[in-house]
DRENVO-728707 format. One record per atom (N, C-alpha, C, CB): residue number from 1; residue in one letter; atom name; y, z negated, x. Coordinates in steps of 0.02 Angstrom, whole numbers, plus 50000, padded with zeros to 5 digits. Each point is the difference from the previous one (the first is absolute). Glycine has a CB too. Layout:
    nr   rest   atom   north      up    east
   NUM      a     CA       Y       Z       X
...
//
This chain:
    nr   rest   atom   north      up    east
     1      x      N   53405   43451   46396
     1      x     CA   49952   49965   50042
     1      x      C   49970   49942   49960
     1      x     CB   50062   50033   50105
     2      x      N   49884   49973   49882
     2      x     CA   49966   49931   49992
     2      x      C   49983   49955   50031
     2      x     CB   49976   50045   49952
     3      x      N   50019   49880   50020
     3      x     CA   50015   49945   50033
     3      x      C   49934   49966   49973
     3      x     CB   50139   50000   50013
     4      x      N   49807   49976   50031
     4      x     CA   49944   49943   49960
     4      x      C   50020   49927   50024
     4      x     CB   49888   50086   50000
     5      x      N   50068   49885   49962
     5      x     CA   50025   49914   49994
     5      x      C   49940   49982   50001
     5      x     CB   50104   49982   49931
     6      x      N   49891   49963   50124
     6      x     CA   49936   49944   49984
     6      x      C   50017   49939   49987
     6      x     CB   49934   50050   50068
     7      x      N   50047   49920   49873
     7      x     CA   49996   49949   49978
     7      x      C   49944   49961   50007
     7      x     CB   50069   50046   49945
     8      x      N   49919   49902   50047
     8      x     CA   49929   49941   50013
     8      x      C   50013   49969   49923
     8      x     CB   49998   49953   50159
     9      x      N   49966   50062   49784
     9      x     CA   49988   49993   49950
     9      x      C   49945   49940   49989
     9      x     CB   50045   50118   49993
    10      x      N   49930   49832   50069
    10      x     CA   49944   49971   49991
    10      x      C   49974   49980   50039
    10      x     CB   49994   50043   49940
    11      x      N   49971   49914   50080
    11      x     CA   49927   49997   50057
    11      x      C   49948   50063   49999
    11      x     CB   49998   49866   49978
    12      x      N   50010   50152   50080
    12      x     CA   49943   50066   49984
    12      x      C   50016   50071   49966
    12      x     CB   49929   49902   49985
    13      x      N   50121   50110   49992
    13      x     CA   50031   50065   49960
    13      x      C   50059   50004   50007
    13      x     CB   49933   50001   49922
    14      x      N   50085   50061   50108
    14      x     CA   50051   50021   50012
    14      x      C   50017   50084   49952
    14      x     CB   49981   49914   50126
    15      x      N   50062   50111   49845
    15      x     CA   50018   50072   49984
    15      x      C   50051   50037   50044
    15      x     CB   49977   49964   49888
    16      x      N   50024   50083   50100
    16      x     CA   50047   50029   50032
    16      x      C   50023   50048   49974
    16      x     CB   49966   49965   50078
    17      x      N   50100   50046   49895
    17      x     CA   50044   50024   49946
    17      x      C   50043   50059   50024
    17      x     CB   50003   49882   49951
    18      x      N   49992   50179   50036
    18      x     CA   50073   50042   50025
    18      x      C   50041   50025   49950
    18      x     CB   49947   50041   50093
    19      x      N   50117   49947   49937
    19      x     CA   50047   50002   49951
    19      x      C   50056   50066   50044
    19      x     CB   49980   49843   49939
    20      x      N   50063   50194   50007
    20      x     CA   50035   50038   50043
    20      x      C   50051   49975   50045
    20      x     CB   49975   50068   49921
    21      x      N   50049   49865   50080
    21      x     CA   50073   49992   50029
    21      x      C   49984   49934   50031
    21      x     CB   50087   50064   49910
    22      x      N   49959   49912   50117
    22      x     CA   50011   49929   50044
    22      x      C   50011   49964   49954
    22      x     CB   50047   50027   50101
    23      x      N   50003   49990   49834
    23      x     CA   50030   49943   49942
    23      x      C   49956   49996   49966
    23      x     CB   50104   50014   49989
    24      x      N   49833   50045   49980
    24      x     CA   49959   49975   49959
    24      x      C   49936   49943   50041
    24      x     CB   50037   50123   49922
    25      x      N   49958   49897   50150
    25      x     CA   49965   49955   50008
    25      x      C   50041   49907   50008
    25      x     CB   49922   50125   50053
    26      x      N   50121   49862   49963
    26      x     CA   50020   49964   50016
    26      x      C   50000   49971   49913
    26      x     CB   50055   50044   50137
    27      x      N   49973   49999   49843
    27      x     CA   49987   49971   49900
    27      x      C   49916   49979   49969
    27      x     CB   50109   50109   49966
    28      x      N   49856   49929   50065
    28      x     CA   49913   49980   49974
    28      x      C   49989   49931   50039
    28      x     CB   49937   50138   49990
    29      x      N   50052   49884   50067
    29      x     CA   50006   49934   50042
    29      x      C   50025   49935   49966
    29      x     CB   50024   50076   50092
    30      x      N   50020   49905   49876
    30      x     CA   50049   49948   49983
    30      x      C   49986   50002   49941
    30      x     CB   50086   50003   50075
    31      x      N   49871   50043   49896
    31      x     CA   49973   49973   49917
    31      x      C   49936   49979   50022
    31      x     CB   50056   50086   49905
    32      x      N   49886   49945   50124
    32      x     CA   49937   49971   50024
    32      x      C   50021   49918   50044
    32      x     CB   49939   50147   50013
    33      x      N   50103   49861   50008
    33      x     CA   49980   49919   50029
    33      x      C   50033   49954   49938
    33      x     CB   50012   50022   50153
    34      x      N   50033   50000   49788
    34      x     CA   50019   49955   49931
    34      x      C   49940   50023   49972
    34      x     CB   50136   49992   49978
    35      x      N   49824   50049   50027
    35      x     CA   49907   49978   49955
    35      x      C   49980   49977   50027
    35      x     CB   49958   50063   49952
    36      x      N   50014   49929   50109
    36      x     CA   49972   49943   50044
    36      x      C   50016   49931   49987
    36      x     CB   50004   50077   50080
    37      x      N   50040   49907   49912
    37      x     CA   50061   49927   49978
    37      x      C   49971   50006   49949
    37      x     CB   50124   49993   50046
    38      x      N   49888   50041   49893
    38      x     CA   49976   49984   49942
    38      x      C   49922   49974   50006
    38      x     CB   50088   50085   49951
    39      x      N   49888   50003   50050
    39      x     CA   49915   49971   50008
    39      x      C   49983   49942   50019
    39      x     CB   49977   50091   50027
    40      x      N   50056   49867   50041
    40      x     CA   49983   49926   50026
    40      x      C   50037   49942   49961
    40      x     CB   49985   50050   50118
    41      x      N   50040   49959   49828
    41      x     CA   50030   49957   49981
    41      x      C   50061   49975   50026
    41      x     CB   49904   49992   49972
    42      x      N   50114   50043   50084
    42      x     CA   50096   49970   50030
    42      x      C   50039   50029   49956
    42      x     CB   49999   50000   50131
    43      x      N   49996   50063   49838
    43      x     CA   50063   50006   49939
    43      x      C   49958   49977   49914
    43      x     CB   50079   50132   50084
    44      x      N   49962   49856   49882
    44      x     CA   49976   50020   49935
    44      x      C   50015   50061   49947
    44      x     CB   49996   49892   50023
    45      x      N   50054   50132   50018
    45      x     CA   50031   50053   49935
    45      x      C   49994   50074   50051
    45      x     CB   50114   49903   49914
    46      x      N   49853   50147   50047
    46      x     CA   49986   50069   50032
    46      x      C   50031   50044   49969
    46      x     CB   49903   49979   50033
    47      x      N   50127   50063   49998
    47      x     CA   50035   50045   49940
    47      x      C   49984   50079   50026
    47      x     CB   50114   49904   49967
    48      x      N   49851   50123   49990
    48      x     CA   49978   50062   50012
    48      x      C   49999   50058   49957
    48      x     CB   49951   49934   50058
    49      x      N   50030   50122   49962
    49      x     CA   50001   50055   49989
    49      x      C   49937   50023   49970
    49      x     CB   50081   50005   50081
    50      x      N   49896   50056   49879
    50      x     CA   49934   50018   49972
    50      x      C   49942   50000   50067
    50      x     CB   50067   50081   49892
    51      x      N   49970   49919   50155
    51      x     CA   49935   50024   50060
    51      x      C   49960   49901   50020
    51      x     CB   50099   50152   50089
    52      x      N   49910   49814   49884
    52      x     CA   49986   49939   49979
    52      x      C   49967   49998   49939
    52      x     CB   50085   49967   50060
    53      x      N   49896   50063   49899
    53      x     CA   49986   49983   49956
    53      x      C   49923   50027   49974
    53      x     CB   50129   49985   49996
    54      x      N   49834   50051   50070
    54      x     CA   49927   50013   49988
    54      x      C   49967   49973   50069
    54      x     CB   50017   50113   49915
    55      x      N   49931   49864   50096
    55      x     CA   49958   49991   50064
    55      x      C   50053   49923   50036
    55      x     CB   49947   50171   50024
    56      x      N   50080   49818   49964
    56      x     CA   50042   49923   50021
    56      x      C   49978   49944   49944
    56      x     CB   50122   50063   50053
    57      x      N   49832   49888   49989
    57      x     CA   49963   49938   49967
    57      x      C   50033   49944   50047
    57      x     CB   49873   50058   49955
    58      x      N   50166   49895   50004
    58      x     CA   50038   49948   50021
    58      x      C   49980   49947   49950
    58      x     CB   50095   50070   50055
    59      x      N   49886   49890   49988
    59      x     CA   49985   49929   49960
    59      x      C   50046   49959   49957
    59      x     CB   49935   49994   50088
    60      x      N   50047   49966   49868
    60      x     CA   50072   49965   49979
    60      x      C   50060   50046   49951
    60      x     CB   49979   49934   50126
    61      x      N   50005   50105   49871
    61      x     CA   50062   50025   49968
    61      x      C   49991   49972   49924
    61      x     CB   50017   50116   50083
    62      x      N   50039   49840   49911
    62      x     CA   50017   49992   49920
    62      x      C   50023   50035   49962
    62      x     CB   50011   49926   50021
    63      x      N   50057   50106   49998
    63      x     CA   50035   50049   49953
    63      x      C   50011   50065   50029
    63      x     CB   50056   49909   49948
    64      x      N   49960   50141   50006
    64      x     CA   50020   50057   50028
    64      x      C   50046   50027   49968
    64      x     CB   49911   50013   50041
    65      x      N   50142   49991   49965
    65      x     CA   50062   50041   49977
    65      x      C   50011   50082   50013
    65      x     CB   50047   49884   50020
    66      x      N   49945   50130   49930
    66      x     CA   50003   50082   50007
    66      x      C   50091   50001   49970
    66      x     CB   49834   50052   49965
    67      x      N   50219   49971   50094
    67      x     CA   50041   49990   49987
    67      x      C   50035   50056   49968
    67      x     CB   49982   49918   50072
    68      x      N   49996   50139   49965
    68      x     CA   50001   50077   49957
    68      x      C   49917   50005   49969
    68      x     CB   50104   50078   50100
    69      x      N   49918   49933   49853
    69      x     CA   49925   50039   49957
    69      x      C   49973   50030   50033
    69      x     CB   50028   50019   49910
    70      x      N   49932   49984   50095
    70      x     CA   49931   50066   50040
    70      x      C   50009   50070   49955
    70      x     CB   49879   49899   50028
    71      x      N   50115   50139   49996
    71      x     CA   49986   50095   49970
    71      x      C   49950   50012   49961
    71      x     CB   50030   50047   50098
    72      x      N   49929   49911   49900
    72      x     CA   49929   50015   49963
    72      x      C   49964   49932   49986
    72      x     CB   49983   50117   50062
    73      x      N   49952   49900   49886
    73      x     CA   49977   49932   49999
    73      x      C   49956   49995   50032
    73      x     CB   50029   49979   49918
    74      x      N   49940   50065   50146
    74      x     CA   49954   49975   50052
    74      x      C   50051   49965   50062
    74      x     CB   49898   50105   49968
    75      x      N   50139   49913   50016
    75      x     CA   50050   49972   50056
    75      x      C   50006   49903   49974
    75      x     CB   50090   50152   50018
    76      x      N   49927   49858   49940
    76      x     CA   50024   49926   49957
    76      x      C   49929   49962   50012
    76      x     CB   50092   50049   49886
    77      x      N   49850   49973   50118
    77      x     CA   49918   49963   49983
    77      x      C   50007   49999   50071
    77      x     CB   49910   50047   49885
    78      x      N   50101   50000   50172
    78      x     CA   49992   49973   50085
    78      x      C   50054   49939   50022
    78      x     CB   49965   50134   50038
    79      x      N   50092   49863   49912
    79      x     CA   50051   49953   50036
    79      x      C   49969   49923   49983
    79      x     CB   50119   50089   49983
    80      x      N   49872   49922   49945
    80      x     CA   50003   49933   49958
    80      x      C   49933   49956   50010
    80      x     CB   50076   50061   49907
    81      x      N   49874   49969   50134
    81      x     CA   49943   49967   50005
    81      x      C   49993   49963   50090
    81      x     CB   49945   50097   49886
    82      x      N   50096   49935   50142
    82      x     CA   50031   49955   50045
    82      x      C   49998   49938   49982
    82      x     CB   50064   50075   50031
    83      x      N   49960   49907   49924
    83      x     CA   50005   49910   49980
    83      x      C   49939   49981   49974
    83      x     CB   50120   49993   49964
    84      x      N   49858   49926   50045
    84      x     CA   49946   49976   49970
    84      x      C   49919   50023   50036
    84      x     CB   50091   50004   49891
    85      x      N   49914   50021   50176
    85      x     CA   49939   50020   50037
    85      x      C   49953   49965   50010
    85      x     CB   50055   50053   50042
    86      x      N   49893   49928   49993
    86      x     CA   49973   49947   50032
    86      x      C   50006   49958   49979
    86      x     CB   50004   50031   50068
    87      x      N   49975   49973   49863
    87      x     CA   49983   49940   49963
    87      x      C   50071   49930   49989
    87      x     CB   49859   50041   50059
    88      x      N   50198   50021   49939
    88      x     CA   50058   49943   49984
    88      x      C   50036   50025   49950
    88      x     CB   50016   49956   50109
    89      x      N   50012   50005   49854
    89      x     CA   50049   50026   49949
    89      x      C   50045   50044   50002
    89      x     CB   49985   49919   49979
    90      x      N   50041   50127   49963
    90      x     CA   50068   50043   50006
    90      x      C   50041   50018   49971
    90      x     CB   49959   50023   50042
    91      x      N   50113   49989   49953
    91      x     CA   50042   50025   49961
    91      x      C   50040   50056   50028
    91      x     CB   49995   49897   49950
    92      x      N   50003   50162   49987
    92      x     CA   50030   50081   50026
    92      x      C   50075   49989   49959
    92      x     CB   49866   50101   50004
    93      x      N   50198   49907   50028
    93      x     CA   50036   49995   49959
    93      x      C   50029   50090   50001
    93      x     CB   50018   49845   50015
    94      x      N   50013   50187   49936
    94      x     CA   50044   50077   50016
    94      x      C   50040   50012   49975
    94      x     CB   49938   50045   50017
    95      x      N   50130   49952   50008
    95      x     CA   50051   50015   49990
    95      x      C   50002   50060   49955
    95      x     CB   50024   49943   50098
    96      x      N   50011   50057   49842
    96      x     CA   49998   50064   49944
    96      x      C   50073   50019   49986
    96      x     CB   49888   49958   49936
    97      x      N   50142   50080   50088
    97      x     CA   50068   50008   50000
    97      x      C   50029   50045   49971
    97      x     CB   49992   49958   50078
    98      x      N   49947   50124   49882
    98      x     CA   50057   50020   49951
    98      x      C   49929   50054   49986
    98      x     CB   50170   49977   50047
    99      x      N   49851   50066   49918
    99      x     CA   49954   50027   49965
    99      x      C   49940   50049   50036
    99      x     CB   50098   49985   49916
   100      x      N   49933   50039   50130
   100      x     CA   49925   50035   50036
   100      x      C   49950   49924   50011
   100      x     CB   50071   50127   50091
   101      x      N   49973   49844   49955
   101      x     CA   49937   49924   50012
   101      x      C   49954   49953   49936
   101      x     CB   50100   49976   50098
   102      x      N   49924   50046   49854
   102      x     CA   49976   49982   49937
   102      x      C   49954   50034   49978
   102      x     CB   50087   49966   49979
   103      x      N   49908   50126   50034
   103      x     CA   49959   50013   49973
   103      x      C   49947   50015   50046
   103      x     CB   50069   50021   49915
   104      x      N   49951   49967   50135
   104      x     CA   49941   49984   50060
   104      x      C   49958   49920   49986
   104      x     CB   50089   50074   50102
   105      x      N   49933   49896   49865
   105      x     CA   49974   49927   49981
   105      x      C   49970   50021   49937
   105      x     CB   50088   49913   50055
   106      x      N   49904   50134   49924
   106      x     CA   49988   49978   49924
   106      x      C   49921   50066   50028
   106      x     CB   50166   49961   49886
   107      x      N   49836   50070   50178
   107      x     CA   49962   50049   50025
   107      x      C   49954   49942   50003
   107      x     CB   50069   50105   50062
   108      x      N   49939   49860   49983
   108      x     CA   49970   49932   50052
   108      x      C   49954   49948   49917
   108      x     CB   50151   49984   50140
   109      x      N   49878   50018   49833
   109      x     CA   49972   49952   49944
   109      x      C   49937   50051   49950
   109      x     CB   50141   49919   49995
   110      x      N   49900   50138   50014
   110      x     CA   49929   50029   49937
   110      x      C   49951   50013   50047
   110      x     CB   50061   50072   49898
   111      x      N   49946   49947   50171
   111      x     CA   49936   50051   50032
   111      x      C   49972   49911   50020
   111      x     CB   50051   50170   50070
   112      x      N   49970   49771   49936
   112      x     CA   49969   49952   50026
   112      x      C   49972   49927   49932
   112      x     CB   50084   50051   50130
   113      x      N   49931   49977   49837
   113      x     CA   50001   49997   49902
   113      x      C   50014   49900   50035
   113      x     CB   49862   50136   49890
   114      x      N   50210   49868   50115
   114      x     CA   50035   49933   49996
   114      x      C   50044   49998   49983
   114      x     CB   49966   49969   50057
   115      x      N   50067   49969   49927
   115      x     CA   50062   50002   49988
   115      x      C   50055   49927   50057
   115      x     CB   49941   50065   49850
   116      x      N   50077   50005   50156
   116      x     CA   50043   49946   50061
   116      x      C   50093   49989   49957
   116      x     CB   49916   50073   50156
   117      x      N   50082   49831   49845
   117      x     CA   50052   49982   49957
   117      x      C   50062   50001   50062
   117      x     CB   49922   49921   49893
   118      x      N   50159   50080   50077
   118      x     CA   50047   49942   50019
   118      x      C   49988   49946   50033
   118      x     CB   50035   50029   49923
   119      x      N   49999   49978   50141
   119      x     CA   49968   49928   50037
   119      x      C   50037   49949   49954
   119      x     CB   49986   50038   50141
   120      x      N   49978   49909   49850
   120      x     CA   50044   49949   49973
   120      x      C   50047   49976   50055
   120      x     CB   49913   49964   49916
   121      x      N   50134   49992   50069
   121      x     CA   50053   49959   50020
   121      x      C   49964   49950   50061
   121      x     CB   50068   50007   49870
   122      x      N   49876   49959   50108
   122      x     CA   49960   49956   50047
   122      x      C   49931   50033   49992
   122      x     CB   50070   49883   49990
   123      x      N   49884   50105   50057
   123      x     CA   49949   50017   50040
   123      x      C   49967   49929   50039
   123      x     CB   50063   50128   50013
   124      x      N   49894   49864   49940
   124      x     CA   49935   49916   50042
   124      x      C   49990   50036   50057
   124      x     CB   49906   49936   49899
   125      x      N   50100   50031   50142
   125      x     CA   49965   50020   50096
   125      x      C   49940   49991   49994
   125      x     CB   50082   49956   50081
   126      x      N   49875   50022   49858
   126      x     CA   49940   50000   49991
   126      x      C   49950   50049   50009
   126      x     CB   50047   49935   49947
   127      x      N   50009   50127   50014
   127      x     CA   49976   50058   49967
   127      x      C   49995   50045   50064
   127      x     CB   50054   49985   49873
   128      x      N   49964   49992   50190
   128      x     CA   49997   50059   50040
   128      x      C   49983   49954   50081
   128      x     CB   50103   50099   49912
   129      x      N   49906   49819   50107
   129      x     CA   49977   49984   50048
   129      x      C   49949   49940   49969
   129      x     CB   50104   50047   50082
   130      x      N   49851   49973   49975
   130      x     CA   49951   49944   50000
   130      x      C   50011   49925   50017
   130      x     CB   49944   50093   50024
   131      x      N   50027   49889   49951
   131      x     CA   50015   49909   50043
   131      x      C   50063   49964   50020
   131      x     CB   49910   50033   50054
   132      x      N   50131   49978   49883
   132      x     CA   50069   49971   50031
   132      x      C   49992   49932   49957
   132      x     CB   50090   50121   50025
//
């Protein structure tokens, strides 16, 4: 049996989502109202999944931690540009933990002809927020 959910996403816009079960809705539910929080500024830290990472424009975002590597390097270019939007600064940091994730980084650097270093030890808050 399927189960739909209405949520109020807004003034004026509402979606309406079906999911197969009672637990998955009760689980979407309770991540859309922690993006809502985020989006408004009541949380600061979002922690998400790839389905976040195309068509979701959030203001303010300074950093973005890709804590597992992405699968590909269109995946890595939708996460990491999250940060620095709307005309504010940004820093992508990515966890590199053993050799597939490496040569997925070394994918990410030739097709985007950069070179992404070792985070250093310290990091100026300059380099990634505005106006402090």
């Amino acid at each position: 049996m399927k189960t739909s959910l209405h949520v109020d996403v807004g003034e004026g816009r509402t979606h309406l989502i079906f999911v197969k079960s009672d637990d998955n809705s009760l689980y979407l539910y309770h991540n859309l109202a922690r993006y809502k929080e985020f989006k408004e500024f009541q949380k600061r830290i979002l922690v998400a999944t790839n389905l976040f990472e195309r068509g979701i424009d959030i203001e303010r975002v300074n950093i973005v931690f890709n804590y597992d590597m992405p699968e590909d390097t269109d995946t890595y270019l939708h996460r990491v540009v999250r940060a620095g939007r709307f005309g504010t600064k940004g820093l992508a940091i990515t966890y590199v933990v053993n050799e597939s994730d490496l040569a997925i980084l070394n994918a990410i650097q030739n097709r985007f002809e950069v070179q992404i270093t070792e985070m250093p030890n310290e990091i100026d808050t300059d380099t990634y927020v505005e106006n402090r």
